[in-house]
C-alpha positions, 0 to 999 in steps of 0.5 A: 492530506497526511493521516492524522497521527501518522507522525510523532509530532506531526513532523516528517523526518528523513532517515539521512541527508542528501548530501550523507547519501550521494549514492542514494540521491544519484539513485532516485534522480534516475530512477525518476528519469526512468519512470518518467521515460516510460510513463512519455512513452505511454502517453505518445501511444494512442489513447485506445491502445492502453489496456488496464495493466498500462495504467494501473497503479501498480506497475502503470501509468497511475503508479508513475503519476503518483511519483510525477506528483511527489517530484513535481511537489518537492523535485529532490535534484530531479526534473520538476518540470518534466514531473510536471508536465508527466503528472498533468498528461497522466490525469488526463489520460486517466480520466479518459480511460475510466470513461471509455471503460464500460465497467469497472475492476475494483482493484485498488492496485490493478483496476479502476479504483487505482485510477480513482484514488489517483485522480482524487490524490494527485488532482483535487480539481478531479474530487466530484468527478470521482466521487461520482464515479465511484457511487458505482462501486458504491451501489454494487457493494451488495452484501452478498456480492461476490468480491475478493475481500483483499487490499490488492484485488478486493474490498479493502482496497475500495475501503482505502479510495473510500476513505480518501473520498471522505477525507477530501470532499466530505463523503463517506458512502463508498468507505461506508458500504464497503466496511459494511461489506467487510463486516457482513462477509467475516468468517469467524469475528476478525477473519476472511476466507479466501476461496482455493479456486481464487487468485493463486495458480497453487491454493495453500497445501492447508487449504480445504474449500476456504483457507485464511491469508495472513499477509497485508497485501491479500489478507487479514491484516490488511482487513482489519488495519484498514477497517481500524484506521477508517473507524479512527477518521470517523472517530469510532474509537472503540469500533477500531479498537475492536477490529484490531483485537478480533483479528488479533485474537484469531492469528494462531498462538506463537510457534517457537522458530516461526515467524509471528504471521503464518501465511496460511492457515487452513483445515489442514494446518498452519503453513509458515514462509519465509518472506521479509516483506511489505506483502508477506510475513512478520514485517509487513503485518506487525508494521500495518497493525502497529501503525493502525493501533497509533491511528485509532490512539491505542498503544501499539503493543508486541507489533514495533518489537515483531516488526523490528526483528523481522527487518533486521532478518530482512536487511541479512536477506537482503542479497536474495531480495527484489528491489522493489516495493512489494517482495523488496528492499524498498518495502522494507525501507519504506516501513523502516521509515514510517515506523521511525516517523511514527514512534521515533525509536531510534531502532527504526532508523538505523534500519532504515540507514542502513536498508538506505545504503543496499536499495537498488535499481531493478532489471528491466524485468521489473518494469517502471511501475510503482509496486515492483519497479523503479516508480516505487522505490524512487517514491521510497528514496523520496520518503527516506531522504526528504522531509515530506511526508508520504501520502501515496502509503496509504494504498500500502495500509501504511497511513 
């Protein structure tokens, strides 16, 4: 199920060989085993013990089925059996779960359409069942609803379910209805607003009542990456090519020492931050919009070069950083490795080499899951060191 294009070639290519990287390789084996542990401990708790937080995707049991699927699939020196057996005992769990649930959160990485693109990746046999499920989200993407529009939390996320429902049985209404939910709720042409009383203890210094996002993980570059990659599947090339350029044309003019992505801006101004990050910050935004400009067959423009300088910055943080997907090291690593794939610049993979060489495991803090925990950056050693192809980036609005 890999995204068309999403590869030069159509060839995945590890950045380095197991046997160049024992430390690596002994670190995902782990890792795995970790999450595999955790994931058993879940399943052996009863059935309406489970809150959502537990089987989300990302710090739950959905997350670590995704990883259960890649080990099971390709073991990597890792237990395939027991993946196996984790993977199989999560899709029931999971489908049991959306049934008991009398309504559902459209959170693609902490709510139900989490589950949902779980199932329909990692179990095929599930597809009908959760495109039945799914024509629920789809009915109440009124127009006017009131929805976060983000990749984590709102309809961009419902995009991303929607556009592997339509790749894998044929169906396009719930990508449909939730593009055109994202196109009747713009701001100006290419931009959403976030409202201050939304998610976030402490609204952005320049927000009024709205203010603009401009990470990939809760902002406008998710949006619109998003958007372009679905009209590019649906053939739409010009509808994708539009997106990009709408939003493009909306980021504030460059600043000279700032990153190319603000954070935030508002009527108060434009806020700037620090972060080398898939969520935050010039590595994840230029990387998302390069990527999705590959897809729709458009030249990738300023982002690979924006990209590339923000990982070296990244890889100099790296001491300061988490381990993980999200805010990590990891993040880096696994947008280090997509970039490569998808352009074949050598730059890419000597970052990704040498990001390669500093992951590490995070603190029981962390958790076992897949954005910030040991899930997550057992997936990105699995992308880095094999030559299988990634499909679980794709809720990262990477493929």
């Amino acid at each position: 199920m890999s995204t068309e294009g999403a590869t030069a070639g159509g060839t995945w290519l590890p950045v380095g060989a197991t046997r160049e990287w024992p430390g690596a390789l002994g670190l995902y084996r782990s890792l795995v085993a970790e999450a595999l542990g955790h994931a058993e401990e879940l399943l052996g708790r009863p059935e309406d013990s489970r809150r959502l937080g537990e089987v989300a995707l990302s710090g739950g049991l959905a997350g670590i089925a995704v990883l259960a699927d890649t080990v099971t699939a390709a073991p990597m020196g890792a237990d395939g059996g027991r993946a196996a057996e984790v993977r199989e005992a999560s899709i029931v769990a999971l489908w049991r779960f959306l049934e008991r649930s009398p309504e559902y959160h459209v959170s693609l990485l902490t709510g139900h359409s989490g589950l949902l693109w779980t199932l329909a990746d990692c179990a095929p046999r599930t597809v009908p069942g959760v495109t039945a499920a799914a024509s629920r989200m789809a009915a109440s993407m009124e127009p006017d609803a009131p929805s976060h529009f983000d990749l984590v939390f709102g309809t961009t996320g419902v995009l991303v379910l929607g556009r592997l429902l339509a790749r894998t049985c044929g169906d396009p209404s719930l990508a449909e209805a939730a593009a055109s939910w994202l196109a009747a709720n713009q701001d100006a042409p290419g931009t959403w607003r976030t409202p201050r009383s939304g998610y976030r203890r402490r609204p952005p210094h320049v927000a009024g009542e709205f203010y603009h996002d401009w990470g990939v993980a809760h902002g406008i570059p998710g949006a619109a990456a998003c958007l372009a990659r679905f009209e590019a599947e649906r053939r739409r090339f010009r509808a994708a090519a539009g997106h990009l350029a709408r939003s493009r044309a909306a980021l504030p003019a460059p600043a000279p020492g700032r990153p190319r992505f603000p954070t935030f801006t508002g009527e108060r101004g434009v806020q700037y931050g620090t972060n080398q990050a898939w969520c935050y910050g010039d590595c994840g935004a230029a990387s998302a919009l390069a990527l999705a400009a590959v897809s729709a067959g458009l030249a990738s423009g300023e982002w690979p070069g924006i990209a590339a300088r923000a990982l070296e910055r990244g890889l100099a943080e790296e001491p300061r950083m988490e381990p993980g997907i999200c805010h990590g090291v990891a993040g880096l690593l696994l947008l280090a490795c997509r970039l490569y794939n998808t352009t074949r610049q050598q730059r890419f993979a000597d970052l990704a080499r040498a990001l390669l060489g500093v992951v590490r495991p995070g603190g029981p803090e962390l958790g076992a899951g897949f954005l910030r925990g040991a899930a997550g950056v057992a997936l990105t050693l699995h992308a880095a060191l094999s030559d299988s192809e990634p499909r679980w980036d794709m809720v990262l609005c990477l493929s």
